[in-house]
Every structure is written in C-alpha cells, then in structure tokens.
N, C-alpha and C positions, 0 to 999 in steps of 0.2 A: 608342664603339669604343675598344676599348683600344691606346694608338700605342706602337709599336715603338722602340727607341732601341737603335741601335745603337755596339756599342764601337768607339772610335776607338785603333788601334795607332800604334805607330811610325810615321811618314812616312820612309820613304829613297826618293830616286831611282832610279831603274832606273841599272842598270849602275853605281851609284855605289858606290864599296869605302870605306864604314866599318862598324865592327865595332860592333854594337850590342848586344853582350854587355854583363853585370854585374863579368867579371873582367877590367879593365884594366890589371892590376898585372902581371901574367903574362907575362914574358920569351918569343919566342919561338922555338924548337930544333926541331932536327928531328932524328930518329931513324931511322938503314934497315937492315933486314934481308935482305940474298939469301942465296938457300938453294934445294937441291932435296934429292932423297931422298940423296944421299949429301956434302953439302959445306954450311959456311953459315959466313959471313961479318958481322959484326954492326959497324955504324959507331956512334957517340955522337957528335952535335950536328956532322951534316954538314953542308955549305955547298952551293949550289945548282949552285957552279962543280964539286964535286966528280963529280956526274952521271957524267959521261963516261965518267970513271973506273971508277966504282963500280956502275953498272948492268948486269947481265947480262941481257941480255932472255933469254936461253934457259933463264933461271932463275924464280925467282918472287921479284919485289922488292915490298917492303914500306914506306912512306915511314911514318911519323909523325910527325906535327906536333903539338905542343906550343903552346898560346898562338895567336892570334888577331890582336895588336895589331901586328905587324910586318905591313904593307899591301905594303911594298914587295920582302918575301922574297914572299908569298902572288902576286905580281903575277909577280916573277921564275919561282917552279913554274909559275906557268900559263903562261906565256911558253913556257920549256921542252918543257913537254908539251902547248904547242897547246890549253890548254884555254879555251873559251869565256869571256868576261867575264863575262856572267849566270851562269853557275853559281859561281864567284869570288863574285861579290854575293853568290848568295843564301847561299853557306859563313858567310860575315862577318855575314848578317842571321840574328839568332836569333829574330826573331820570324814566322819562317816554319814553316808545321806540314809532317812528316813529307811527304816525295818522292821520288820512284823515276823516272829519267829514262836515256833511251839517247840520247842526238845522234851521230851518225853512228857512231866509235868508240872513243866514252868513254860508260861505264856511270855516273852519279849518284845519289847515296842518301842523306839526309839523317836525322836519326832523333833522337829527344830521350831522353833516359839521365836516370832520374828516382831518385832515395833520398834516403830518410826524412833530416831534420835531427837533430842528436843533442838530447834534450831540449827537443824541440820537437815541434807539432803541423804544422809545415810541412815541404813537399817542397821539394826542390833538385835545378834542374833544368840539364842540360849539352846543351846540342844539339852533336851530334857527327855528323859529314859524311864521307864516302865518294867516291873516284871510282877505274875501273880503268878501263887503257887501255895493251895492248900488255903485258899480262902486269906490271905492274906497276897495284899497289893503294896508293893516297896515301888518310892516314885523318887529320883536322883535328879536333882538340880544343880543347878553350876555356883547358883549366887542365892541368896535368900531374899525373895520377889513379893509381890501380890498376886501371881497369876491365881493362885486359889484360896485364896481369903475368901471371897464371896462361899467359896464351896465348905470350908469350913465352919462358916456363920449357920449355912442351908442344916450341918450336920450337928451344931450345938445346938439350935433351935427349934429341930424337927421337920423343917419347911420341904415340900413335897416328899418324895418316893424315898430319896437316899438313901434312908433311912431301914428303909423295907428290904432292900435291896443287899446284892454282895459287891463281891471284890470285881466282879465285870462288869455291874454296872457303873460301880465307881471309876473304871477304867474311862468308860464311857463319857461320863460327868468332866473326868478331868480334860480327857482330847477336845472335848467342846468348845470348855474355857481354853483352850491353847490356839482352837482354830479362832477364835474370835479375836485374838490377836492378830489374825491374817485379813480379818475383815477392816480391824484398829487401822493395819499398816496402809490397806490397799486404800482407805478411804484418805489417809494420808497424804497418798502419792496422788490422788485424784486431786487434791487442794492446790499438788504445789504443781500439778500441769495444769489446771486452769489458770492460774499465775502467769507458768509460761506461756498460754498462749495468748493472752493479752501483754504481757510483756514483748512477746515476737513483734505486735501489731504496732506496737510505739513506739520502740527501739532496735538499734541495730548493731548494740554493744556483742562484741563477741563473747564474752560469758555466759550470756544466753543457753548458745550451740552446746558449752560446755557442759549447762547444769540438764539442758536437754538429752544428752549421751547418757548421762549420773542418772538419769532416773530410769530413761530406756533400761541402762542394767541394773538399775531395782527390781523392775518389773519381770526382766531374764531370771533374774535370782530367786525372784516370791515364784515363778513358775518352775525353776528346779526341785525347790522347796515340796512343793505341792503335788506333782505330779507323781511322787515315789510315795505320796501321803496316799492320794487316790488311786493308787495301786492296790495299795497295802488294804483300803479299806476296802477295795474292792473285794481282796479274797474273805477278807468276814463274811460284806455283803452276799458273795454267790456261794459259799460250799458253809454245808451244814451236817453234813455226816456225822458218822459216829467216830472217823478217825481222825479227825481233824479238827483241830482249836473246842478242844472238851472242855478249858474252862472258861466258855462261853455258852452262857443258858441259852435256849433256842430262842426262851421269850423278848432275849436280848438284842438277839439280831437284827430287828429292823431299827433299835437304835442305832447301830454305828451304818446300818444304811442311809439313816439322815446325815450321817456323818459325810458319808461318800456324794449324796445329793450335796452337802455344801460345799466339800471341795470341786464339784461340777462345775457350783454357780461361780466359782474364788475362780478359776480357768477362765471362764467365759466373760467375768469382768476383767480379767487380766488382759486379755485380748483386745476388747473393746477399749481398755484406758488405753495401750500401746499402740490405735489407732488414731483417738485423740493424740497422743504425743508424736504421732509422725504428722498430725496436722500443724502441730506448734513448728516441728520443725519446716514446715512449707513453707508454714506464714515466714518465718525468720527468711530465708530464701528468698522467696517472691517479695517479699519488701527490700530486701537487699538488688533485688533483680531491676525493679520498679526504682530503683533509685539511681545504679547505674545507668539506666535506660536516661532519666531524668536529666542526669549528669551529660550524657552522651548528645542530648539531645539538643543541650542550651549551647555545647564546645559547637556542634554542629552549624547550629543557627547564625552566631558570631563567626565563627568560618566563612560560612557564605555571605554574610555582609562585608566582612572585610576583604575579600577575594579580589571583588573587584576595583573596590578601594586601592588595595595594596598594588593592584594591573597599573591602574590611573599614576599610581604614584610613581612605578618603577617608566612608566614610559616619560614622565618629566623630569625623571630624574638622570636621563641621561645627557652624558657630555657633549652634544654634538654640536658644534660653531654654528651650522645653516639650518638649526631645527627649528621649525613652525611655529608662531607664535610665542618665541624665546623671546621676544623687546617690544613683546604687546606688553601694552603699560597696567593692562585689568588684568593681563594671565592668570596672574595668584590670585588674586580672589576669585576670576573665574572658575577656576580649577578645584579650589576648597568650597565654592558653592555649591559645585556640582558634585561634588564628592557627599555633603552635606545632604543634599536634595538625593541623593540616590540611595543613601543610608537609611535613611526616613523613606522614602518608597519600599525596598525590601523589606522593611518594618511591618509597616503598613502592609505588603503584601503577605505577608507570614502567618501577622496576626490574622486576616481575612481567611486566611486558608485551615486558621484553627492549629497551626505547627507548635505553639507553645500559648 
C-alpha cells in the first residue's frame, strides 16, 4: 500500500500576529480614499489617529495598506474598527488559501494575486486581504504594487460607475483587477509551453523534461489558487438572503457572478494548457524514442553485414596444417574479394528493402 506523506506548512499560533510573508523589507503606509458620485477627497500615508477626521461614513471610504511588517499599526486598524483578532492573523499569515467570511458585520476576503517572474519560469505570488465594514473597505497588501492604479485613476477621474457605487462594489472592482492577473500569468505560461513544444521537436537536451515538470506545477499551483477562489465566489454567486453577506447589495450580485464565470473560464484554460503541455512532453519522448530506434537500427544493419564477414574470417583464420586452400597462391585476395563483394550485396540488398 502506497503511504501518503503529507506536506507540513508553516506552524503559527492561533490568534498570534506575525507576518509570514517573504517581503519583510517593506515599509508600512497607509493610503484612503473618500468619495461618492459627486466629491472625493484622497490622503497619502495617513495615520490611524487621523480616522475621525477623515472618515465619512456616508461616503464610501477606501483604506490601503501597504506593507504587512508593522504589527502594531495592523493591531491599531483592528482596534479602531472592532475587527476580530483571527481575521488580523489570518491577514499576516500568507500561508492560508483563498477565504470568504461574514462575522457579524464585517465581510472578509482573502485572495492570492499571482504573475509570471520576468525571465523566469516561476510565479510570484502576493496574498492580498479584504475586509468591509460600515461602508468602509480596508484592503492589506504585502508590498506596494500597480495592481490598482488603473482603479485609482477610474476614481480620480470619474470614469464609469465607481463612483456611484459603495464599498461592495469596490470590493468588486478590485477582485477583478486581481483576477486579471491570473489571466496575465496563464497567458504567460501559454508562451513558454509553446516554446516547449517546438523546443521538444528539435532537441533532446534533458532540460527540456525539466522546465516541462516547472511549469506542469505552475499550472497545479494557478489551479489550487483558483479553485478555493470559485468557491468562495460561488457562495455570493447563489445565496442572497437576508442572513447572509448583508454588506452585499443585491444589485451587486451578478457582478461577482462574472467574477465566478471568469474563474470558470481560468479552470477550463488551465486544463486545456496542461494538455498541451503533456503534448510537449510526448514530443520530447517520441523523439527521444525515434532516435533510439534510429540508433538501434544503424548498430543493427552493421551487425548483420559484418556477421558474416567476421564467419569468413574466423574460418581462415584457423591453424590447421591440411586446410583447403592454405598454399593457393590467390587465397588472400580471394577471400577479401569475396568478403568485399558480399558487403556491398547486403548493402545493396538492405537499401532495396527500404531498412535504412
């Protein structure tokens, strides 16, 4: 029976706040936006004591955080807004997969933001966290990115609804730009398996097999990624009650159903590209296969011309006083004439037969 071995993660405490990210360098800042359809107000690297101030609930506020490693601003925002310590944890633990969570009235939404390494066959991956609560949307990053630049410009500028809209739509806005990064990555990995498999077709360096494994488990990885994503969206997608995910307007709902159709189609390409890539790896194979054959087949050919060559040779080449033809004067040349003439007929008969 084959035994199971399971992978051991990170150990963190329950309820314990460190930050088990890879980017500890990373200053942390915070960023807030209020704004509704007709006014908006933009802070740069506000302080926690600024709140009071600066919050309009009757508006739709936008927090941004920058950076992960300041424990005790992240303790301070939850303090502020009442939020839960466990949810706090699980912000700072990156080694937790995709979650969608409501505790009384704060919504929670965790989500991993994945794109291609620049010349490289590895992904890089950002776990980025969510929470609304009272019309106000706090969104925690690990590093300070472009993933929502563009969404920032839409909200300085006016440019469509955003503006119209609250804190769940914005939630909305930002998942979208995150899954497009899955579109970034996947299109990525499409690049570099078509590579491979014109690579398979000409060569037969073993590096090949290797970068072909490396991406198969990108592809493993974007589909762990994803699948707890289309979970999560799903339950927006189907339950709309009154007791469940209230700060999500109803008119908002078939947004993150698009959300859920995209992580459909991210599945469904995930699939079909990890068919292509089990073709890269056949070609690699089957040329490998076709070559040994190749190889097999030239040892072969020369085998059997020399067969009987080496018969011809081993019988004159023995010592006997009263053997045949020993003190004919033509022997040798006879003998390597004939060896000659017979080499060149199995030749000749080989090639007629199509063998090489």
């Amino acid at each position: 029976m084959r035994k199971i071995v399971y992978k051991k993660g990170r150990k963190v405490q329950p309820l314990h706040f460190e930050y088990t990210g890879i980017h500890k360098n990373n200053d942390s800042e915070m960023q807030l936006f209020v704004y509704n359809d007709t006014d908006l107000t933009e802070y740069e690297k506000i302080e926690v004591a600024d709140f009071d101030q600066s919050l309009i609930r009757q508006k739709t506020n936008w927090i941004n955080i920058h950076g992960l490693n300041n424990i005790e601003l992240l303790q301070s925002v939850g303090n502020y807004f009442e939020i839960d310590t466990y949810m706090l944890a699980d912000i700072l633990n990156t080694t937790k997969r995709t979650k969608l969570e409501e505790q009384q009235d704060v919504l929670f939404f965790n989500i991993k933001s994945l794109l291609p390494k620049d010349n490289s066959d590895n992904i890089q991956t950002e776990q980025i966290s969510f929470l609304i609560k009272e019309g106000v949307l706090i969104s925690f990053q690990e590093k300070r990115s472009d993933f929502f630049t563009h969404i920032r410009e839409r909200i300085r500028s006016h440019s469509g609804i955003v503006r119209t809209k609250k804190a769940d739509f914005l939630l909305y806005v930002l998942l979208d730009a995150i899954m497009e990064n899955f579109y970034i990555t996947l299109e990525h990995e499409e690049h570099k398996v078509e590579e491979l498999i014109n690579l398979s077709k000409n060569s037969d360096n073993p590096i090949i097999l290797e970068r072909i494994e490396k991406h198969r488990d990108n592809y493993n990885f974007l589909k762990r990624s994803i699948i707890p994503l289309r979970d999560s969206l799903y339950d927006i997608k189907t339950i709309k009650d009154d007791n469940v995910f209230n700060l999500i307007e109803n008119d908002n709902f078939s947004f993150f159903s698009r959300l859920y159709q995209k992580s459909l189609e991210l599945l469904e390409q995930i699939e079909s590209d990890r068919i292509a890539l089990d073709s890269a790896s056949n070609f690699f194979f089957s040329a490998q296969t076709q070559k040994m054959n190749e190889i097999m087949k030239t040892l072969t050919i020369v085998s059997s011309i020399f067969i009987p060559l080496t018969f011809i040779a081993g019988v004159y080449g023995m010592n006997f006083q009263n053997m045949p033809e020993l003190k004919y004067p033509y022997g040798y040349h006879t003998v390597i004439g004939g060896m000659v003439f017979l080499g060149i007929a199995m030749v000749i008969y080989f090639k007629k037969r199509r063998w090489f």
